[in-house]
C-alpha positions as a printed Julia matrix, in Angstrom:
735×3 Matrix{Float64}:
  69.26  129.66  109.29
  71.74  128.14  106.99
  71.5   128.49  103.36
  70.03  125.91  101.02
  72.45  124.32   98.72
  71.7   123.39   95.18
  71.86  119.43   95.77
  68.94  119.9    98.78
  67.17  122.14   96.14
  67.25  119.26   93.91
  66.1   116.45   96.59
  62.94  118.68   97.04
  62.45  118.47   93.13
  62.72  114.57   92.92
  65.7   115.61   90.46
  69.75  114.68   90.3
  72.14  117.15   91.55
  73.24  117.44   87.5
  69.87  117.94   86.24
  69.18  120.79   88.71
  72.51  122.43   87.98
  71.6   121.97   83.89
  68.17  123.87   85.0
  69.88  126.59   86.41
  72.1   126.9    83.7
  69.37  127.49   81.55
  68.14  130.01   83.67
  71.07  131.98   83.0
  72.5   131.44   86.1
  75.94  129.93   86.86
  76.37  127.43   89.73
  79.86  126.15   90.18
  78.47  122.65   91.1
  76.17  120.94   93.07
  77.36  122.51   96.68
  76.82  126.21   95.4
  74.47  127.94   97.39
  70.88  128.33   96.05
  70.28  132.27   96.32
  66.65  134.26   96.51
  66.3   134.48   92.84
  67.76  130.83   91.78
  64.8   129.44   93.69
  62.15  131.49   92.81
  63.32  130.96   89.11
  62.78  127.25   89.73
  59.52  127.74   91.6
  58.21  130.24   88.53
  59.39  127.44   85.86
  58.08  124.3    87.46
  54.88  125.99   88.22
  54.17  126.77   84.81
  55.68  123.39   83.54
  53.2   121.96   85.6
  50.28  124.43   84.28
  51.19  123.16   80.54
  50.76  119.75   81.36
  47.91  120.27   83.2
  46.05  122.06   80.31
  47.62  119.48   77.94
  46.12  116.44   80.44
  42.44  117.9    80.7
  42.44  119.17   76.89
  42.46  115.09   76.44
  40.01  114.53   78.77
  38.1   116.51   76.37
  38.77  114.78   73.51
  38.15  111.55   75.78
  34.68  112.42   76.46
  34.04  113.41   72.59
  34.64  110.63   71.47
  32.23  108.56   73.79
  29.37  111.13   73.46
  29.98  110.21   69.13
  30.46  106.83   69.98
  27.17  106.1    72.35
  24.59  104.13   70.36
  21.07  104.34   71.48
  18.32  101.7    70.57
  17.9   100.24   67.62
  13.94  101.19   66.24
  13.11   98.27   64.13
  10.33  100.41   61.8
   9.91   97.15   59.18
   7.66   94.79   60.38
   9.45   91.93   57.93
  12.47   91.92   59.99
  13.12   88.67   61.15
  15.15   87.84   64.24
  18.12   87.05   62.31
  18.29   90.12   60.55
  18.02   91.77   64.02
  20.7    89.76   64.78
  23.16   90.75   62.6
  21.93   94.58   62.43
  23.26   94.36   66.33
  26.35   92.71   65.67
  26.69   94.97   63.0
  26.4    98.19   65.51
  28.37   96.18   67.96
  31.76   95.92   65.77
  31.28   99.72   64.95
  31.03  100.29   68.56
  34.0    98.47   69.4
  36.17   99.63   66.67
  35.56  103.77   67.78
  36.22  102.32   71.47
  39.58  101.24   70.17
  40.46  104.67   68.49
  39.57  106.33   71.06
  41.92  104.1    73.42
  44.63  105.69   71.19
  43.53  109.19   71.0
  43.76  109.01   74.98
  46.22  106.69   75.74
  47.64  107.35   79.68
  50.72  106.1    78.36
  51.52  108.98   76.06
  49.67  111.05   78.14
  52.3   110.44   80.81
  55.37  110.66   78.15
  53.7   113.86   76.87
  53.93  115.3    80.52
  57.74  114.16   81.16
  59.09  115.49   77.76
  57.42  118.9    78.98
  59.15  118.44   81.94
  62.23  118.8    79.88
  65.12  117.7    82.74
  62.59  117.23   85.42
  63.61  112.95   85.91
  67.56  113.3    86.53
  67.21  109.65   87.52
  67.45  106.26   84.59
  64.38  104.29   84.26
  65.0   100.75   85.45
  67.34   98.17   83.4
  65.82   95.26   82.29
  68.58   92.6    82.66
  68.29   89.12   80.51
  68.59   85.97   82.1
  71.72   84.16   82.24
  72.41   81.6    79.27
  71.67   78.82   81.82
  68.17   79.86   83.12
  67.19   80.0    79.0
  67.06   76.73   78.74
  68.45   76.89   75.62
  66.78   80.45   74.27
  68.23   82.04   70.97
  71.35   83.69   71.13
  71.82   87.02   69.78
  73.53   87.58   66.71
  75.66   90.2    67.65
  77.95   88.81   70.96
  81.25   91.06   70.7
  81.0    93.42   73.74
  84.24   96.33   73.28
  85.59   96.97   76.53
  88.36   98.87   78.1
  90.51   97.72   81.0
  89.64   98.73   84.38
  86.08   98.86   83.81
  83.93   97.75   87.2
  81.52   94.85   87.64
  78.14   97.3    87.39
  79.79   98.45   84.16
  80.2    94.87   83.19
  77.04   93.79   84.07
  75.19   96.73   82.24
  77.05   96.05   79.0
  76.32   92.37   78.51
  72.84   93.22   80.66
  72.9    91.17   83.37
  72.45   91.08   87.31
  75.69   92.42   88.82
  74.7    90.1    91.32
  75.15   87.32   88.76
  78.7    88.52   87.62
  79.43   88.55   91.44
  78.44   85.06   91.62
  80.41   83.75   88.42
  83.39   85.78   90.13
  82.97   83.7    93.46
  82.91   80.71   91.26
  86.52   81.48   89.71
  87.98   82.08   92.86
  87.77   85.93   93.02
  85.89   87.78   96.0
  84.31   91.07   94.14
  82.34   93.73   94.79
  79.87   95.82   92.39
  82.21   98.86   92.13
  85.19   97.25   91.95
  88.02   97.22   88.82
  88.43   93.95   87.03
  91.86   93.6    84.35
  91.21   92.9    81.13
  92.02   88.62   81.76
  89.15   89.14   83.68
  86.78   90.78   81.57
  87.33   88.28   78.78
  87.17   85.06   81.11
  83.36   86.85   82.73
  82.45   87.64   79.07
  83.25   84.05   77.4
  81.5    82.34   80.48
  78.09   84.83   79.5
  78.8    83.6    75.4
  80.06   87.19   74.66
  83.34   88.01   73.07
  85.37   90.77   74.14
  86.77   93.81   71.82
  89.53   95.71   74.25
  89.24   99.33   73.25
  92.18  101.18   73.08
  91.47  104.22   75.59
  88.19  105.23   77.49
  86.3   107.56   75.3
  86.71  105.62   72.27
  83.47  105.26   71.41
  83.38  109.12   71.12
  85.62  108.79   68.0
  84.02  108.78   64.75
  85.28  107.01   62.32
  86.29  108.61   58.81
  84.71  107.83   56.0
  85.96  106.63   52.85
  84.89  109.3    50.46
  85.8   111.77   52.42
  89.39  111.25   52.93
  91.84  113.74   51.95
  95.74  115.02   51.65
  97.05  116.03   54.98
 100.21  117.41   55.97
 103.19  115.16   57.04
 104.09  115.78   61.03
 108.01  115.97   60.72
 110.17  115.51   64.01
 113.79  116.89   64.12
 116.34  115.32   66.24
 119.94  114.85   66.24
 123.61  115.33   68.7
 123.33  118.5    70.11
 125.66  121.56   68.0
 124.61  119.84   65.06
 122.33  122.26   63.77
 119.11  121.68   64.5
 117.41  125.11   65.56
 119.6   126.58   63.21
 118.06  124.14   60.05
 114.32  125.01   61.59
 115.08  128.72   61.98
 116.16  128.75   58.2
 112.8   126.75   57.07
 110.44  128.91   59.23
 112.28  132.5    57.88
 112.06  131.2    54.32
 108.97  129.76   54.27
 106.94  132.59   55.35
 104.07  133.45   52.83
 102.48  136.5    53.43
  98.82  136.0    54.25
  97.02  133.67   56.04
  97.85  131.02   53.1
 100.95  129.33   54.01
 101.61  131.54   56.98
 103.95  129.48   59.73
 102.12  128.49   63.04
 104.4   128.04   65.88
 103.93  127.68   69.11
 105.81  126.3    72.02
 106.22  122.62   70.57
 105.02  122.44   66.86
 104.54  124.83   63.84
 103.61  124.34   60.17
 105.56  125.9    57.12
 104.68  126.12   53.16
 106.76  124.92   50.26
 105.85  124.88   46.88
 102.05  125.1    47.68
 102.3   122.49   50.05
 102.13  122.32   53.86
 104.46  120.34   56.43
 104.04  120.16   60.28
 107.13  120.24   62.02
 107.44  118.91   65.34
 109.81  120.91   67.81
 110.44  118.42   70.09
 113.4   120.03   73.13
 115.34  116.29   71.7
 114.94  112.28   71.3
 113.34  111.91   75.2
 110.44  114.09   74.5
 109.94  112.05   71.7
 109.88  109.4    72.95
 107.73  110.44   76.02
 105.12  111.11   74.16
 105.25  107.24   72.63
 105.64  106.02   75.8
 102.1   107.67   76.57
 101.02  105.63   72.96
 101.45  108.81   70.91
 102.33  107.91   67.75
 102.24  111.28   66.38
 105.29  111.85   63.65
 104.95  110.44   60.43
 108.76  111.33   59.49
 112.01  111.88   61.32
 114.64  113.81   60.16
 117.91  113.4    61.71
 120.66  116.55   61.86
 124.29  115.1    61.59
 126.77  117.77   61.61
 129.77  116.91   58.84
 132.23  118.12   60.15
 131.41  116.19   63.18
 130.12  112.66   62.31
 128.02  110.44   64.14
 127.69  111.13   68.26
 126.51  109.39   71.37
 122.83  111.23   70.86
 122.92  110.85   66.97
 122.98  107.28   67.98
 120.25  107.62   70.49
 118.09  109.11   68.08
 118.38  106.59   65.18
 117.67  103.92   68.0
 114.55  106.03   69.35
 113.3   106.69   65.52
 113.56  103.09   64.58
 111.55  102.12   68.07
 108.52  104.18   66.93
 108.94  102.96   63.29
 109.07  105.73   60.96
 111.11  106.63   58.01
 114.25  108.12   58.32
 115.55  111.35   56.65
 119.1   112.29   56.95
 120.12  116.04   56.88
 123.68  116.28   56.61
 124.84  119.7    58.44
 127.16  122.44   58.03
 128.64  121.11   54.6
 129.84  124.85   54.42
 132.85  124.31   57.41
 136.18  123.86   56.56
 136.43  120.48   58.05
 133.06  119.22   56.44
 133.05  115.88   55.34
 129.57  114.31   54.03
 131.82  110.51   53.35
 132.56  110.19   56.11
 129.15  110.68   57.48
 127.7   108.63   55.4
 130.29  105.55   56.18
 129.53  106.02   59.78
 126.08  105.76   59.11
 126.15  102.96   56.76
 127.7   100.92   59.97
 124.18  101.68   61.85
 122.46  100.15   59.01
 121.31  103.79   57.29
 122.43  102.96   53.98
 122.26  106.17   51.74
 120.17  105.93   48.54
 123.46  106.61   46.73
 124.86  103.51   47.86
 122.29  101.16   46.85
 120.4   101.66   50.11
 117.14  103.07   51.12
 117.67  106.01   53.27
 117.5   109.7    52.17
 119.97  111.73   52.74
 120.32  115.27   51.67
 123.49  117.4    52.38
 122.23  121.09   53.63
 124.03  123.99   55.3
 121.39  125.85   57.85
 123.47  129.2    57.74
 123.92  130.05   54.24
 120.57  127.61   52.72
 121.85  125.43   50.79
 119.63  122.2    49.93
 117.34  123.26   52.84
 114.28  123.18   49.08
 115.76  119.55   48.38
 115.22  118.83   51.87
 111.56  119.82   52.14
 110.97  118.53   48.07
 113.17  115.32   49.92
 110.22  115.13   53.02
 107.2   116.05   50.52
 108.09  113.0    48.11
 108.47  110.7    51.26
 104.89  111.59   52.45
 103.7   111.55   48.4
 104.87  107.74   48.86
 103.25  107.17   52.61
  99.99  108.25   51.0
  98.7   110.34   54.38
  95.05  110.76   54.24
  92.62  112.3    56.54
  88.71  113.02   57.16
  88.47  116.68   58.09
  84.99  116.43   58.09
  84.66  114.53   61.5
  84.95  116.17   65.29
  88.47  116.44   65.53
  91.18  114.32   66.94
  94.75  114.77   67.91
  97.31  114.95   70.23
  98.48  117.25   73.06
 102.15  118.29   72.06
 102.88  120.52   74.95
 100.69  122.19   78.02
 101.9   124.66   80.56
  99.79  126.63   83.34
  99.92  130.57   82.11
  99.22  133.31   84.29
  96.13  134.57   83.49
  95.12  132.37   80.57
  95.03  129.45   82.71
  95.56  125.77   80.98
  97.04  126.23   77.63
  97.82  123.13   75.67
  99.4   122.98   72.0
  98.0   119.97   69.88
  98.49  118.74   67.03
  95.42  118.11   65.38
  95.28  114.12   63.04
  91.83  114.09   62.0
  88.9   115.99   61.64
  87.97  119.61   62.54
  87.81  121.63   65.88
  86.37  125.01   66.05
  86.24  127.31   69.01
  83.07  126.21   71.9
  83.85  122.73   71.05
  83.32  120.27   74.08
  86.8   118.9    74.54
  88.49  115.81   76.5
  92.46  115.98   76.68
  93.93  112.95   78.6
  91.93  112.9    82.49
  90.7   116.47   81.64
  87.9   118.52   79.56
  86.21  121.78   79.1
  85.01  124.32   76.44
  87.43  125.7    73.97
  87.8   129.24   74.37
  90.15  130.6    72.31
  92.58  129.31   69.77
  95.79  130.98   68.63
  98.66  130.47   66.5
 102.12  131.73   67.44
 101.82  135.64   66.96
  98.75  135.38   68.88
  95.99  135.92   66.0
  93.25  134.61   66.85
  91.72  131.01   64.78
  88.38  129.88   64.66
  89.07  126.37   62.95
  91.67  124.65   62.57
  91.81  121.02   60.67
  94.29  117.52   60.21
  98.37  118.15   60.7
  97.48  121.43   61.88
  99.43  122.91   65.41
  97.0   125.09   67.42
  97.68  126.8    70.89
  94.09  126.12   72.76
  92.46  127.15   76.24
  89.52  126.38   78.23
  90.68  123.34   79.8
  90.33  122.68   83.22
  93.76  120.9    83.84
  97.17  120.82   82.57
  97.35  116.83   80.2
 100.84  115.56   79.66
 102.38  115.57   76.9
 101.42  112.71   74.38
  98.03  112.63   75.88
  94.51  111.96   73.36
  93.02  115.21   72.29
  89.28  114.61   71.13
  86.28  117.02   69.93
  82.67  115.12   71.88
  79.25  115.98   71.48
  78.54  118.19   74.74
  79.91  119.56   78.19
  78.55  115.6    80.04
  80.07  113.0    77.5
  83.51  115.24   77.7
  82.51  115.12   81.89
  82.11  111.4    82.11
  85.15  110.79   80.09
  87.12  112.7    81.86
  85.78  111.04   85.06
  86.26  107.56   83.69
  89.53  108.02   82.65
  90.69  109.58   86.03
  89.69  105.94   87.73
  91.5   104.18   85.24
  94.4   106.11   85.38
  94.4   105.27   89.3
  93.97  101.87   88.77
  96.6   102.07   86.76
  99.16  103.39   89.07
  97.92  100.81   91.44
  99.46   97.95   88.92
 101.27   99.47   87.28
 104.1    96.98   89.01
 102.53   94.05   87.16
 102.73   95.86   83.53
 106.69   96.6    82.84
 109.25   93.94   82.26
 111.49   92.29   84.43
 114.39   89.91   84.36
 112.23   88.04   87.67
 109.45   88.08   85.53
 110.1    87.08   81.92
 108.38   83.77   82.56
 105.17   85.49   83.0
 105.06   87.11   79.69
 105.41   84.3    77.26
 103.27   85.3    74.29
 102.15   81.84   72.67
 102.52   81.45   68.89
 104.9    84.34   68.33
 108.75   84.51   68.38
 110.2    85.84   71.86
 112.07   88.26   72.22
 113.79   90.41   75.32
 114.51   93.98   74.9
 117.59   95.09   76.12
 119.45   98.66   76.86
 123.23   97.93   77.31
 124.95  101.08   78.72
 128.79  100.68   80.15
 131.53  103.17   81.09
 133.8   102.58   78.31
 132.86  101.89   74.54
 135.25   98.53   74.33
 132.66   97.25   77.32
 129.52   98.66   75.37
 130.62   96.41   72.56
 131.86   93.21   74.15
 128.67   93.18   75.89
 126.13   93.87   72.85
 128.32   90.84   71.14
 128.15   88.31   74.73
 124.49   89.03   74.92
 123.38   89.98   71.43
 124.71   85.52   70.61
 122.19   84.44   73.2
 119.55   82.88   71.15
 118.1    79.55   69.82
 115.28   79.15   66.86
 112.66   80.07   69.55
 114.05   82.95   72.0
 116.5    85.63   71.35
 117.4    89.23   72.72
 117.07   92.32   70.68
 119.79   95.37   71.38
 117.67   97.93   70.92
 120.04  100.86   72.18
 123.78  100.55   73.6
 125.64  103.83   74.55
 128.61  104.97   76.77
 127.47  106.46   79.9
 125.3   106.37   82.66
 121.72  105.23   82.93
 119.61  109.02   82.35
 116.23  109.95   81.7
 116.32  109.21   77.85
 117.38  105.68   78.38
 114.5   105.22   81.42
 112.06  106.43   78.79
 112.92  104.41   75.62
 113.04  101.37   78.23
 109.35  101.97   79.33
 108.2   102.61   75.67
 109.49   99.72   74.42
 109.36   97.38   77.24
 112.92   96.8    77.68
 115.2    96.04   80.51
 118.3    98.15   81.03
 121.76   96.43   81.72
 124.48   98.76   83.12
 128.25   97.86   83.49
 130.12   99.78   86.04
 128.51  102.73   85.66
 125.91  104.47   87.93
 122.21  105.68   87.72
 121.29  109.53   87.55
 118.73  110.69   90.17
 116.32  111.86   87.9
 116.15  108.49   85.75
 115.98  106.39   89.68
 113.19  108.28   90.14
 111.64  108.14   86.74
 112.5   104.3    87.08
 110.47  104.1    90.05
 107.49  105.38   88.43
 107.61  103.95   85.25
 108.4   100.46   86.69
 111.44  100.08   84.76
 113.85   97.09   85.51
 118.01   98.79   85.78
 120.5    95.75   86.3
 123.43   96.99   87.08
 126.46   94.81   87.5
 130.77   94.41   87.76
 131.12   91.5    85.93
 130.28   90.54   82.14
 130.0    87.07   82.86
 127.23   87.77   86.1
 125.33   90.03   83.29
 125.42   86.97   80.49
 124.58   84.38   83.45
 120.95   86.54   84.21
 120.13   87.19   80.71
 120.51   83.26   79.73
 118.5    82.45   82.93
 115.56   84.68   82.0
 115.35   83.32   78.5
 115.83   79.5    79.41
 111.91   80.57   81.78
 111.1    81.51   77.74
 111.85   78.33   77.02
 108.7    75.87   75.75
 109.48   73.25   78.71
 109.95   69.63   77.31
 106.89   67.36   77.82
 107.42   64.1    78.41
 105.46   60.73   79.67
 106.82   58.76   82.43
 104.56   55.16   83.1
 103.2    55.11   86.76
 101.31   52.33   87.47
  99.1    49.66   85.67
  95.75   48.51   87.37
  93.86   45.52   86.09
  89.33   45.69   85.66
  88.32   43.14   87.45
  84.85   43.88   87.36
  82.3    46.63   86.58
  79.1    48.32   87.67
  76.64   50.44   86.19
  75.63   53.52   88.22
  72.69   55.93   86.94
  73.35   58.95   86.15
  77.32   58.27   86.33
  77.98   55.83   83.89
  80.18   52.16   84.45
  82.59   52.46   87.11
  85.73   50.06   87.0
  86.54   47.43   90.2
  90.41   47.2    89.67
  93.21   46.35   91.31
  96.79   47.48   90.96
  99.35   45.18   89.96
 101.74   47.62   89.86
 103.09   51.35   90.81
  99.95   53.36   91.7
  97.27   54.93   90.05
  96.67   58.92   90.68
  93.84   60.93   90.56
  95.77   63.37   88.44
  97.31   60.88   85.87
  96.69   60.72   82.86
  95.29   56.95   81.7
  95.28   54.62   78.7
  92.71   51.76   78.62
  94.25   48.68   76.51
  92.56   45.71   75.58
  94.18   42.41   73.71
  97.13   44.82   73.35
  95.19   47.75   71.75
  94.35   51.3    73.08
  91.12   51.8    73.29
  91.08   54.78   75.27
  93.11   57.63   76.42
  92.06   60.29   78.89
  91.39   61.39   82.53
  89.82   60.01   85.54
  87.08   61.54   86.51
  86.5    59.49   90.02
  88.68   57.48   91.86
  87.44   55.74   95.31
  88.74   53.24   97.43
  85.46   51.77   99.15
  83.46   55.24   99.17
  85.87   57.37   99.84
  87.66   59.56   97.53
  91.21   59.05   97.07
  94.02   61.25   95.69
  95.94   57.84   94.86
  95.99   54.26   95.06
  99.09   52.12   95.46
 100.02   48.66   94.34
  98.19   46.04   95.86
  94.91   47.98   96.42
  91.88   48.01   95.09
  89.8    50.81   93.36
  86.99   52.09   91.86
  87.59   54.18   88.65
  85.64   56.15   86.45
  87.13   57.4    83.0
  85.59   60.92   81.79
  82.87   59.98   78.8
  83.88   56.76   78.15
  81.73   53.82   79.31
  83.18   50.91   77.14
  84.9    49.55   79.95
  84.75   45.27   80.07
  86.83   42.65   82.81
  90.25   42.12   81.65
  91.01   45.77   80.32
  94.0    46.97   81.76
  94.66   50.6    82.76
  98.17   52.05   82.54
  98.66   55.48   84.24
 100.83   57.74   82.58
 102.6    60.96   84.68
 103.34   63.59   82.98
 106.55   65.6    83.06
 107.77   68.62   81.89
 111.73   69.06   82.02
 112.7    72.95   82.17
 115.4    73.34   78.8
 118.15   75.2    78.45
 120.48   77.07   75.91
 123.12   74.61   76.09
């Protein structure tokens, strides 16, 4: 006889596969999920508990029968005796109605004593899990079936992309069927469980009166929000980059040796990825990142994690290819620049010289009028590594960072690796709020419990709070770096996050084609209202080509479209460049050079458009040929035809239609028209009809007649002339 599984266990129940499962977990029993086999004692343990579940409401159901039949044996009135012989018939009268509205007002409190109602909600809350299943939604009609019914106040829905039509439907609560039907009406075949983009969404949601509120990442709504009074000084989050040899390790080895306070009070906490030092009482978080592409990475995920970057420039070296690359990967994310200018104790050193080459990449020291910090240190011997940190703790005194540590926390995962025996271990970095071990986390598409959390000599934490690095375990996958770290209320919210954000994260590899940018299709991603702009990553084999290039392409612009050199390096196209390309939605042009395998590949995945090409002139033709489709196209009005009312009829329910015939060129059904009378215009519009005889006609040459009716305009008299107008658009260029 095969064994019974927990899901049948839970179909003999009347209960959800998830609501069994939570039974048995009560029960001190551990079912992997809902195809674990139900053993001897698992069922009997269910048996023994609905059994005396059932008992409990069955004393609790005839203990208000009880009361029930009290309360009618108080409530029964016998006969009236009517011992006064004066009593008139009135009297009698209202003695009776007197008893009557007694009578009727015990009935009623007796109703409520023994209400079947509560009775019933009595019995299911004893029941605890027993109904695994919702009760039915009650959906509200459509605007158009209200007939004109009150609108509520509150209309904004917030949505996230992806999200399918039964997920829709519940949120604005309506039909499915009817969001089906309003699909079918735009043109779009749908069914209930599939994926609409967020165009979509808002054009469903405006045609049901709602507004739509895109929310950044599913499991948003599991966020609190700080509050205002409870705001505090956090740590900045630091990230180190610079050419490599230029001291970087070196510099953070020196901060973490000196900075050590005995005690847990200032103590560093490293881990693979991020630690946190003390100087002069306060903290800093430094961010270990293996160099700029990590960085980056992590922002092309929508990590935007460091609050400061300092940047390593050895002195006796200058500025390098990857010193470059970093300022260009620093300024992409935003964030204030700190200069640490290295080994100042070599022979060769030169801090000038540094700062002149800088000054050309538009870091202008604060010496020099300018606004950037820089602070001359040598990692080896100390020297100005204090001014540096007083240097990084006065720039976050001026960025004001503030955080609630009184909230479930929220951060980001820095690193994750798969250990043996410890399983998942992420390190996160930790922005708001406060996470304590047997939290219920969600970190990217997975969740779990935390079990332990460590710093990096392995002593064991039990809470950890804003800017703080923390090694954790008890996921139940490995995130990516980059990824959202949140603290939710229990085991299921952290499930069905994790579940949600697995389908949107496939959906999202399904389109992901449509979302990057692409010389073929710039056109498509005009943004109206805002100054355009196209990214661009030059990379060439010789630095004479790097900068004739960034000077042919960086002149390509007019008052509305331009192109933005965001990087430009000697070299081939590698991983850094893929990534810095997909986090800031740029298109990389290569000039005789070649492609590494690793960035193809990345390429392929992150949809990243690589020109390459042999010729400067091909390179400047393509780049002027996307940004003339950015081009506003020039609108102009070309006369058609002219058609002359020669009569007019009145139908109901229509309006007047115009008898005319056309003296000249032809009138189209998709022409704009001008109605002018004694040499006036009186109207200007579209037609909404046009019909030779009864049948409709897409246009009407000269010579014809036609019937033609103007969209809400009635005013139409014999002798009004119609002039149709075509309308042209004429594609510009940048000559």
């Amino acid at each position: 006889m095969a064994k019974k599984r927990i899901y049948e266990l839970a179909k003999q129940y009347k209960l959800s596969s998830n609501a069994m499962v939570a039974i048995l977990q009560e029960l001190n029993f551990q079912p992997k999920s809902h195809m674990s086999v139900v053993t001897d004692d698992m069922a009997e343990a269910i048996r023994k508990k609905f059994a005396e579940q059932k008992q409990v409401a069955k004393k609790e159901m005839e203990h208000q029968e009880q009361i029930k039949a009290a309360v009618r044996k108080k409530t029964n009135i016998g006969s009236i005796q009517i011992s006064d012989g004066k009593s008139s018939l009135a009297g009698l009268v209202r003695k009776l109605e007197k008893k009557q509205r007694k009578k009727d007002r015990r009935r009623k409190k007796a109703r409520k004593v023994v209400d079947k109602t509560e009775v019933a909600k009595s019995f299911k809350t004893t029941m605890a899990t027993l109904s695994g299943t919702r009760g039915k939604k009650k959906y509200r009609r459509s605007p158009q079936a209200q007939h004109g019914a009150a609108v509520e106040e509150s209309n904004v829905i917030h949505v996230n992309e992806y999200m399918s039509v039964a997920e829709l439907a519940r949120m604005i609560e309506h039909k499915p069927a009817e969001i089906i039907a309003k699909l079918f009406e735009m043109g779009m075949m749908a069914t209930i469980n599939q994926r609409l983009d967020m165009d979509t969404i808002e054009m469903v949601a405006s045609e049901f009166g709602f507004e739509v509120a895109q929310v950044a990442e599913v499991g948003e709504y599991a966020r609190e929000e700080e509050k205002e009074e409870a705001l505090s000084k956090r740590a900045p989050v630091v990230t180190v980059m610079g050419h490599v040899d230029h001291g970087k390790t070196s510099l953070l080895d020196h901060i973490r040796e000196t900075s050590v306070v005995s005690g847990e009070a200032g103590a560093i906490t490293q881990h693979i990825g991020a630690y946190e030092v003390e100087h002069q009482g306060d903290r800093i978080a430094f961010l270990d990142t293996p160099g700029h592409e990590a960085f980056t990475a992590m922002r092309a995920r929508g990590a935007q994690l460091t609050d400061i970057v300092v940047l390593v420039v050895a002195a006796d070296d200058g500025v390098r290819p990857q010193t470059i690359e970093a300022i260009d990967h620093a300024r992409a994310a935003d964030v204030p620049i700190i200069v640490a200018i290295n080994k100042i104790d070599k022979p060769g050193a030169n801090a000038e010289n540094v700062r002149t080459q800088l000054a050309k990449l538009n870091l202008v020291p604060e010496e020099w009028s300018g606004k950037t910090i820089m602070v001359e240190v040598s990692a080896k011997q100390g020297t100005g590594v204090d001014k540096l940190l007083e240097m990084i703790l006065l720039q976050a005194e001026v960025m004001d960072l503030k955080a609630d540590p009184t909230i479930r926390a929220q951060g980001v995962v820095v690193d994750a690796r798969l250990e043996k025996g410890m399983g998942p271990v992420i390190t996160v970095m930790i922005q708001k709020g406060t996470c304590t071990i047997g939290d219920s986390v969600v970190a990217g598409t997975y969740f779990g419990r935390i079990r332990t959390i460590t710093d990096d000599r392995d002593n064991k934490l039990t809470v950890i709070g804003p800017s703080t690095p923390a090694r954790i375990t008890g996921l139940n996958g490995v995130p990516q770096a980059g990824d959202s770290f949140i603290a939710v209320k229990s085991d299921q919210e952290a499930k069905e996050i994790s579940f949600k954000r697995s389908q949107v994260k496939r959906e999202q590899e399904a389109r992901r084609t449509l979302g990057r940018l692409s010389l073929d299709k710039v056109f498509d991603r005009i943004k109206e209202g805002q100054i355009k702009e196209l990214r661009l990553i030059i990379k060439a084999d010789v630095d004479g080509s790097v900068e004739v290039l960034t000077d042919t392409l960086g002149k390509i612009a007019t008052e509305e479209v331009k192109t933005n050199i965001i990087h430009a390096s000697v070299g081939a196209v590698n991983e850094s460049d893929v990534l810095l390309a997909a986090a800031s939605d740029a298109v990389i042009i290569g000039f005789n050079i070649t492609v590494d395998a690793r960035a193809r590949d990345l390429s392929k995945n992150e949809k990243v458009d690589i020109r390459l090409y042999n010729v400067i002139y091909e390179a400047e033709g393509d780049i002027k040929k996307a940004l003339e489709g950015m081009l506003s196209p020039e609108v102009s009005e070309r006369f058609a035809g002219l058609a002359e009312v020669r009569n007019t009829f009145r139908v109901p329910k229509v309006g007047v239609i115009a008898g005319c015939y056309v003296k000249e060129g032809r009138i189209a059904r998709r022409d704009k028209v001008r109605l002018t009378r004694d040499g006036r215009i009186i109207f200007t519009g579209i037609l909404t009809s046009l019909k030779r005889f009864k049948d409709d006609a897409r246009e009407v040459k000269e010579g014809f007649e036609c019937g033609v009716g103007l969209e809400n305009f009635n005013d139409i008299k014999v002798g009004d002339l119609l002039e149709a107008i075509e309308i042209v658009e004429t594609a510009r260029t940048l000559s």
